[in-house]
N, C-alpha and C positions, 0 to 999 in steps of 0.2 A: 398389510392384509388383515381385516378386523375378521375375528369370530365372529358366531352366533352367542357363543356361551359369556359370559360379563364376569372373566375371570380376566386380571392383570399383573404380571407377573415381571416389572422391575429391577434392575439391579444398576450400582456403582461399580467403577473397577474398586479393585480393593485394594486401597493407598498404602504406600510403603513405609512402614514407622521410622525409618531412618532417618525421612523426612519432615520438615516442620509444615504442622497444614498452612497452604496458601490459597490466594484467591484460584485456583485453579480447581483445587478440591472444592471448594465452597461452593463454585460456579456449578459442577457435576454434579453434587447430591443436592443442592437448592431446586435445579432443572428439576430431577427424578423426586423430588418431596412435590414441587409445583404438579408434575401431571401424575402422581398418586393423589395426591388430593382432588384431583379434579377427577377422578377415575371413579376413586368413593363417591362423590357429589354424584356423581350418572350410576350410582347402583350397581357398580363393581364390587367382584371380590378382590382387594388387592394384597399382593402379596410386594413387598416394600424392601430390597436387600442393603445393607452396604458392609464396610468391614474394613479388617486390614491384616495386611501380606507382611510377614513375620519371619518368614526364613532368609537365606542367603550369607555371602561373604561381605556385604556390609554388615550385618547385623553382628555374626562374626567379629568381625575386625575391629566394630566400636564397642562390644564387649569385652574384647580382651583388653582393650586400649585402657580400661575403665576397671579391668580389674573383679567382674560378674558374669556370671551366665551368661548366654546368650539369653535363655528362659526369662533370666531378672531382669535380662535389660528391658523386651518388648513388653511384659508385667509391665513395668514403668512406663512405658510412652505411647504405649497404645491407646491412652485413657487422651491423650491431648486430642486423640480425633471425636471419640465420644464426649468431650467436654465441649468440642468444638458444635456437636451436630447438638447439643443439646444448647447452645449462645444460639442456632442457628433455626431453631424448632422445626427440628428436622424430625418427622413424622415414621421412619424405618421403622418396620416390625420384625426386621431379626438385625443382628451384630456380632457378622463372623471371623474368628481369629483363625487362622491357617496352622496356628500352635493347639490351638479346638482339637480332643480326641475324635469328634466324632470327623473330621478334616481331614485327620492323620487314615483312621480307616476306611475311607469313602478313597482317598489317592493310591492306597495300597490295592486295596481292591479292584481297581480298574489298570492300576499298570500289570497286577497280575493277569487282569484277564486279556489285555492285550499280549502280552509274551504268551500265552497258552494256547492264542488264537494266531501265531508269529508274526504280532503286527508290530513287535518293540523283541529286537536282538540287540544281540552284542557285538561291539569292533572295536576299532580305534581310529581318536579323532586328534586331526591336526587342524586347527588355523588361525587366526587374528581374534583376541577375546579380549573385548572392553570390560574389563574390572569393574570400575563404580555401574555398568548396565549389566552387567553376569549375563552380558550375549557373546557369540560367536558373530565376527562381522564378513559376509561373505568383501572378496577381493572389489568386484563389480559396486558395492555399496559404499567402501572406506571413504574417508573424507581427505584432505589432502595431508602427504608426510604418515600415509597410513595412521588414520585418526578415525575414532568414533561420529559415524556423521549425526550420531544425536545430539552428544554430550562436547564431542571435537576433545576428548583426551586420548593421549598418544594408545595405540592397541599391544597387550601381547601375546606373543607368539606362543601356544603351547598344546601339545598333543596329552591325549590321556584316553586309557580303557574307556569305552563309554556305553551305554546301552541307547539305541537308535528307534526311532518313532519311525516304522514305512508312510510317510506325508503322502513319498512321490505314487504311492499305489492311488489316492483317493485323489488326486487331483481331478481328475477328469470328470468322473462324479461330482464334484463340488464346483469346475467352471458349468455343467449339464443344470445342477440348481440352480446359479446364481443365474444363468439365462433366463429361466421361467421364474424366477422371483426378483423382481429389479427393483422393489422395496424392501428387500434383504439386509440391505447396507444404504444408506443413508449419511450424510446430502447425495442426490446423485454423483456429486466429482470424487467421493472416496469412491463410490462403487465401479466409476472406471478406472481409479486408480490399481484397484483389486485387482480388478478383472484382466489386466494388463501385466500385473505381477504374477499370476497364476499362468498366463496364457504363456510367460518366459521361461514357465521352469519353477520344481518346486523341488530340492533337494531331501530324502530323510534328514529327520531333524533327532541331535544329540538330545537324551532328554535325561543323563545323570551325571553325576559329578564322582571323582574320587577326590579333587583336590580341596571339596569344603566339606567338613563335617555337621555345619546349622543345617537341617533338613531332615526332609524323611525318607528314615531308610529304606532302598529298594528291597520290597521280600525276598526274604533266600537270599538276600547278596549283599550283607550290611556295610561294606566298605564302598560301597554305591550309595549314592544320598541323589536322591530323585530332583534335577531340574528345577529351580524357582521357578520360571511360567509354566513349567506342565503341572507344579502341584496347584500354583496360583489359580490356573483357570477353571478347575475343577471344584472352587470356592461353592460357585453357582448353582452346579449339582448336589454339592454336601446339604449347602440349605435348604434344600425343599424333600432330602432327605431319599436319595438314590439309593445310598445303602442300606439303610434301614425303615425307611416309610415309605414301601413302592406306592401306596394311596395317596399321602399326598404329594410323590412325586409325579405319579400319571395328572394331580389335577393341574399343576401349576406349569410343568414342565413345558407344555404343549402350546403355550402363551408366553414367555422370555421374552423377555426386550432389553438390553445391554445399550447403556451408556458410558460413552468413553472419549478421551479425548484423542486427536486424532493422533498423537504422535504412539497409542498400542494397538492403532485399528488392525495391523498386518498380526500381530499375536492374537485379535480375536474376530478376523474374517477369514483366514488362512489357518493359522496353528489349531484354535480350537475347533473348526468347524471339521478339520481334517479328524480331529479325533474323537467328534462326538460320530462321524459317521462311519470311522474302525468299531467305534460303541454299539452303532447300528440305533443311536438315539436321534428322538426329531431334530433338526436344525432350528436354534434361534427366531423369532419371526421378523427380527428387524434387530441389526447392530446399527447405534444413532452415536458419530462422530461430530463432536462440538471441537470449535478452533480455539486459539490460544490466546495469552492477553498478554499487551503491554503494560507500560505503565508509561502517561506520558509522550507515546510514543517510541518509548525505547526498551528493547528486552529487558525481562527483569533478570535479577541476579543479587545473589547475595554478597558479591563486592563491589556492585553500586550503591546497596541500601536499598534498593529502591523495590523489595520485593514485599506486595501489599499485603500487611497481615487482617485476616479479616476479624478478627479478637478487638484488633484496636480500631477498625472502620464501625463495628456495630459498637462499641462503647464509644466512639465520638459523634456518629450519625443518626445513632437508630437501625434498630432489626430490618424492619420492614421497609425504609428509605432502601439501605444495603443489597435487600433482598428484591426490591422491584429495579432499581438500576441493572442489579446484575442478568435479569431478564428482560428488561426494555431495553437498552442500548444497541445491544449487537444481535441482528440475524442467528438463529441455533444455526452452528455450522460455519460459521466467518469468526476469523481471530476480531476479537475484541481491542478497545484500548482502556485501560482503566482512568480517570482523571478524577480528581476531586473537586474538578472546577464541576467538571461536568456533572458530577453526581449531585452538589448544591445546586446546580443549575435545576434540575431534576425536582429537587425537593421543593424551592421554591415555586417553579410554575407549576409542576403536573401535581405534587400532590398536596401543598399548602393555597395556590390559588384554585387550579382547576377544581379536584377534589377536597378541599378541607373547606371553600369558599361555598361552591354548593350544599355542604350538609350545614353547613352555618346559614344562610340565608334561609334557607326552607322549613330548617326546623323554627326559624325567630319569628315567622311568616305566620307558620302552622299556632305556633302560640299565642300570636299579637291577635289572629284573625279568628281561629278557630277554640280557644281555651286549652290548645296542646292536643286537641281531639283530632285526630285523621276524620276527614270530611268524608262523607258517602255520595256518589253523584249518580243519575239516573244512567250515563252512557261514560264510561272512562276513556274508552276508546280517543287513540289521537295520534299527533305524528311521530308523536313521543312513543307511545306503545308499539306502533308499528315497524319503526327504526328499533326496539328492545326486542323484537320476535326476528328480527334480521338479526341483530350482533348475537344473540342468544348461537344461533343457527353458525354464522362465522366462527365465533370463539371455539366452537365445536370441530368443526371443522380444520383451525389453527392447530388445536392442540392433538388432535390426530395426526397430526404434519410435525410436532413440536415447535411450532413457529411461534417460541413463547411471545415476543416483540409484537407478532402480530394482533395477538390475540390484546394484549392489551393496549393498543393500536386503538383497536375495535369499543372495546371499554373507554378509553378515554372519546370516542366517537362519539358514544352516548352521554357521558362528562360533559362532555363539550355542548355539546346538542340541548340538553336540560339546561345552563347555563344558558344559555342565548336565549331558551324558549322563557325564562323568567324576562330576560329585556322587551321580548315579544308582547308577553302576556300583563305585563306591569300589573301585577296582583297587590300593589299598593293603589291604586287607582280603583280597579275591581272594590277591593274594600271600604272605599271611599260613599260607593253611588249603592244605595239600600235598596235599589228596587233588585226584586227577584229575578231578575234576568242575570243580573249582572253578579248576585250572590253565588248562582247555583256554576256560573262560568267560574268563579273566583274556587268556590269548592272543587272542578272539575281539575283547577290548574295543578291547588294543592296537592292534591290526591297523586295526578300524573307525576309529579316530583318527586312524592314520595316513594310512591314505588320506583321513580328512575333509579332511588337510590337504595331501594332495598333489592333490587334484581343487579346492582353495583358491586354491592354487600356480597352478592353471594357468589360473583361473576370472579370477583377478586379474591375472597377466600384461598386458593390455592399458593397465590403470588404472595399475597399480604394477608396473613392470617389473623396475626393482631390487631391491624388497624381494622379487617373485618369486623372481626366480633365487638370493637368500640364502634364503629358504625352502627352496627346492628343495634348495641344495647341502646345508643341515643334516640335510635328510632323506636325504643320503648318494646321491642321484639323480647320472646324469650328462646332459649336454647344458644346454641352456637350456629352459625353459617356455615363452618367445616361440614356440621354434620346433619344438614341437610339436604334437600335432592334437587337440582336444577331443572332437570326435566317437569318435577309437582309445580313449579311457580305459576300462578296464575295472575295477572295484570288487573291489578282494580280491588283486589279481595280485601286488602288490608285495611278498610274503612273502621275505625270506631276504635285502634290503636290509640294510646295513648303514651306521648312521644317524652321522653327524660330531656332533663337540661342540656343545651348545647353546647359541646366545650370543641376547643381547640383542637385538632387532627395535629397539624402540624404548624410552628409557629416558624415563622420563614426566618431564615437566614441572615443576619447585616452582612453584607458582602465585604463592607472598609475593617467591622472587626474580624469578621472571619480571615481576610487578606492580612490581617497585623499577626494572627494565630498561625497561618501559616508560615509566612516568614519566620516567626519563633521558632516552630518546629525546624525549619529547614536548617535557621542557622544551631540547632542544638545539633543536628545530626552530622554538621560540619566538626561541632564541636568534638563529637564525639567521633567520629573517623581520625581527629588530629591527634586527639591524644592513646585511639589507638596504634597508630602510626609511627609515636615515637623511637619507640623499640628498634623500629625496621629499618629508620631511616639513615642509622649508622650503620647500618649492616650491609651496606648498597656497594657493588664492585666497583673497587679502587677509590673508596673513601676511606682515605685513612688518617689516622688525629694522634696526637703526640700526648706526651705521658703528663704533662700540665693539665690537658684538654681531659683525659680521662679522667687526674684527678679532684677536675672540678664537679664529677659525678658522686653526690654522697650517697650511700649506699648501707643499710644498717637493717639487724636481723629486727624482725615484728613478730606478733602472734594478734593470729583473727581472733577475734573477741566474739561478734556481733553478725551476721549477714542480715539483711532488708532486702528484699525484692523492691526495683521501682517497678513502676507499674506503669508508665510512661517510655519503659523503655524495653527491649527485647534481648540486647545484648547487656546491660548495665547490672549487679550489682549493687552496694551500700557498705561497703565495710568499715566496721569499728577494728581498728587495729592499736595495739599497743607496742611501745617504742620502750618499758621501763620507766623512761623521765616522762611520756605524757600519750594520751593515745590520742591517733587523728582518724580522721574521716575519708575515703580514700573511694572514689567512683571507680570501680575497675569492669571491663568487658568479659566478663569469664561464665554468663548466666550458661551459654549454651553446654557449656566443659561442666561444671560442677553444681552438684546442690548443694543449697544451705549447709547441711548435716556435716556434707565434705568438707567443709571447707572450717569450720570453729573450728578453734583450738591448732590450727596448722601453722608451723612457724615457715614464714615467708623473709626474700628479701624485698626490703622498698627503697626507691629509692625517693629518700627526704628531701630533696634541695630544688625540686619540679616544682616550675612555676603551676600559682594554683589555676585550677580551671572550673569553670560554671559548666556543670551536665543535669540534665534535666531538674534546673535548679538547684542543684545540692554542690557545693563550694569542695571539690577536691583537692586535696594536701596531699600527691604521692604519686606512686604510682609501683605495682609488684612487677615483678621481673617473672617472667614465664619463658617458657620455650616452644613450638611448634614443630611437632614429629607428623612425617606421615606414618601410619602404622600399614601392615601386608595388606591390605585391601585398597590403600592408595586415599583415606580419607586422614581429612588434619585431625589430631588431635595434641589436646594444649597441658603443657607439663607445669606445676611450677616448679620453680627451683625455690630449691627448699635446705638449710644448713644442714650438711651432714651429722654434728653434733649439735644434738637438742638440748644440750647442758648449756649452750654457750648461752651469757646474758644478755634477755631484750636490749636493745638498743645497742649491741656490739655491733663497730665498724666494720664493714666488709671492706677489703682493698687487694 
């Protein structure tokens, strides 16, 4: 349901630092950056969110594992997501930490005034709680062998004091809404999904903890640390400033649109909606569920390897290849599949022939025929303009809908369409024949292309911002296309432009060397899951090796010297170690466990007599001996081993 008033009010869920960002984050705030920009372009005011969720017992459990804060830890790793959105030109105008005081006072505030109002008591709870999810699994949900049906790790069992959200008071009130609002939730198969969950029953929900201390404390009752999603969802309020700027809470508040993927829709069609309307605050105007991606075909996961980092897809493809893939390919709302076949497939036709072949043509045209001068013609008018006042209207229309695919569907329509209208029009021929008929046709053609591809320019702006404003500048335009207005475009205007050199958009792909490049990669990441592996592979039930077999393992103290990041790799890496008699070179998997800083100067054992091996190019001689603890929170973390006496001399045999 659109306003009258041309305020727009966006958000991301707010991703969980514990996490490394992947294409699934990328996929969510790319969406919400594309139709912010497109929001600005039609003379919005938009209000642009994203952020990240900082408390709980993971954060907890990898800070003690590590020896900091919890505080120091998400210090530290919060910044991977804003390094990420800033690889990603991600356009947000706020960046909220859930560790943010003003976060802390805005969740206090409102769990107090629900207890004042007796809509959060106190009891006690028992049942099934998934650890690495910090949810409670109702019995009806569990997955098989009583397992998390999210995550599928086994559940436990445990009761504890807890303070209680009344949900089940406001259910009926909130199936009453979603009746009369059936673009509430978004694609319609979440909304029946909802509506089907609500209609079964909605139990009070637990909303505090005594058994994790990372959070915020309940007022008056500090041995109470308030619920990671109840402090989470109230992210969205803090930003626009409920506790403290009723002004620009009332402007923005009343326009929300939540993006999320579908596996938190039931935490924010259900949990939050029940308790913006205990708040007695408007409801959301549309929560927009996008699906999940493979890769390949096959679920990703971080012990197949196979989980796409989007750091290393825009440093081998480009921003803007990365950033239209991820919105052409898949329907908003259908799980996706990731492929890099596909995504070259992409770059070469849609945006090195279709799109980088027409700015090339038009503008070599505009130059050979016209001296670089945008021609002026008495009628611009044509099929060309006609078809531009139709997608104009479409694209419009799409991204009301978020049907980002469609919309550049639509664009490529008109790509497509100006392309063919050049074979049509043979405006090499036109320039051929001197008589005025045939000049002023020639200049009508010019013109029509030109503007196909500056109404292109600015159609695209939202999707491809980059290669926008390099469009633009070729076309001899000034300002940027972000920040201009779609609706002012006028067809024909741009006569007496004078157009810059025409360079390259995108230089297409060799399929045979790309295909040699991939295989490289494949087999490095072979390489490197083998010599992860070794460790484990004697440690496998009921292998067992005689004391010959042991002691053809040599084994001797080191000290790190050196750490390198490679930059090619995610898990890898570079250590300069020393041995006393000589130091080597030693590729090890440790980036995610330790930094640089950590790790100089630590005396490790290696073991010296491992065949060498080739990892992203770099020749390893070794390999450190580690260990793998779960810590209380049920996440790995990687120990070395390390000589209890630091007297003892480099190169001393272990045995």
């Amino acid at each position: 349901m659109e306003s009258n008033e041309k305020i727009f009010y966006i958000t991301t869920p707010i991703y969980y630092v514990n996490d490394i960002p992947h294409i699934g984050h990328a996929y969510t705030t790319i969406a919400c950056d594309a139709i912010s920009r497109y929001k600005r372009m039609k003379g919005y005011d938009v209000h642009f969110l994203t952020g990240t969720d900082e408390h709980g017992q993971k954060i907890q459990a990898a800070a003690e594992a590590k020896k900091i804060t919890p505080q120091e830890l998400v210090d530290q790793i919060h910044v991977n997501f804003k390094n990420l959105w800033q690889v990603l030109n991600i356009s947000n105008d706020d960046f909220i930490r859930t560790t943010d005081e003003r976060h802390v006072r805005t969740v206090q505030k409102i769990f107090r005034q629900l207890i004042d109002q007796g809509d959060i008591y106190k009891g006690t709870y028992s049942g099934y709680y998934c650890v690495p999810d910090e949810t409670y699994v109702p019995e009806s949900s569990m997955g098989p062998n009583k397992t998390c049906p999210d995550c599928g790790r086994p559940l436990t069992i445990m009761e504890e004091e807890s303070y209680f959200f009344r949900a089940s008071k406001y259910v009926p009130e909130l199936i009453a809404y979603y009746e009369k609002n059936l673009r509430a939730i978004l694609p319609e198969i979440r909304y029946n999904e909802i509506m089907s969950f609500l209609k079964s029953g909605v139990r009070d929900q637990s909303v505090s903890r005594t058994t994790l201390k990372w959070g915020i404390p309940v007022p008056g009752d500090e041995k109470h640390v308030i619920y990671v999603w109840f402090d989470a969802l109230i992210n969205y309020m803090t930003a626009v400033g409920y506790s403290d700027d009723p002004e620009t809470f009332a402007k923005y508040w009343s326009h929300v649109r939540h993006m999320v993927g579908k596996d938190i829709i039931r935490f924010h069609c259900v949990t939050w909606q029940l308790m913006l309307l205990a708040l007695g605050v408007v409801l959301p105007v549309e929560v927009i569920a996008h699906g999940w991606w493979t890769y390949n075909g096959e679920k990703m996961s971080k012990s197949k390897g196979n989980v796409v980092n989007p750091f290393e897809m825009v440093q081998e493809y480009g921003l803007d290849p990365f950033r239209y893939f991820l919105l052409r390919e898949v329907p908003f709302g259908n799980d996706g599949d990731f492929s890099e076949t596909a995504l070259v497939g992409r770059i070469n036709s849609d945006l090195a022939n279709d799109l980088g072949n027409l700015l090339n043509r038009t503008l070599q045209m505009i130059n050979n025929y016209r001296s670089g001068i945008v021609p002026a013609c008495e009628n611009s008018a044509s099929n060309l303009s006609e078809l531009a006042e139709k997608i104009i209207s479409k694209v419009d229309d799409c991204m009301n809908n978020y049907c980002f695919d469609e919309a550049l569907k639509s664009i490529w329509e008109l790509i497509g369409r100006a392309n063919k209208f050049i074979d049509e029009t043979m405006p090499w021929k036109l320039a051929k024949d001197a008589s005025s008929e045939s000049q002023a046709k020639l200049n009508q053609v010019l013109l029509n292309l030109y503007e196909s591809l500056r109404i292109s320019a600015l159609l695209l702006a939202p999707f491809i911002p980059d290669t926008s404003k390099r469009i633009w500048q070729q076309l001899g335009l000034d300002g940027e296309p972000v920040k201009m207005f779609i609706d002012k475009f006028e067809w024909g205007s741009a006569s007496g432009a004078k157009i810059n050199k025409a360079e390259v958009l995108f230089p297409r792909i060799d399929l045979k060397e790309w295909q040699k490049s991939q295989d490289a990669k494949l087999a490095q990441k072979k390489s490197e899951a083998n010599i992860m592996s070794v460790m484990s592979e004697n440690t496998q039930e009921n292998h067992e090796i005689d004391i010959e077999e042991f002691h053809r393992v040599e084994m001797r103290v080191a000290k790190i010297i050196k750490v390198e990041e490679i930059k090619r790799s995610k898990k890898l890496y570079k250590l300069e170690v020393d041995l006393g008699y000589e130091t080597r070179t030693v590729c090890s998997g440790i980036k995610a466990f330790f930094t640089p800083e950590e790790l100089e100067g630590k005396h490790v054992i290696l073991v010296t007599n491992l065949k060498p091996a080739k990892l992203c190019g770099i020749e390893s001689n070794g390999m450190i001996l580690a260990a793998t603890v779960k810590t209380e929170g049920n996440t790995e973390q990687l120990t070395l081993i390390t000589p209890e006496d630091k007297s003892l001399p480099l190169g001393s045999l272990v045995s």
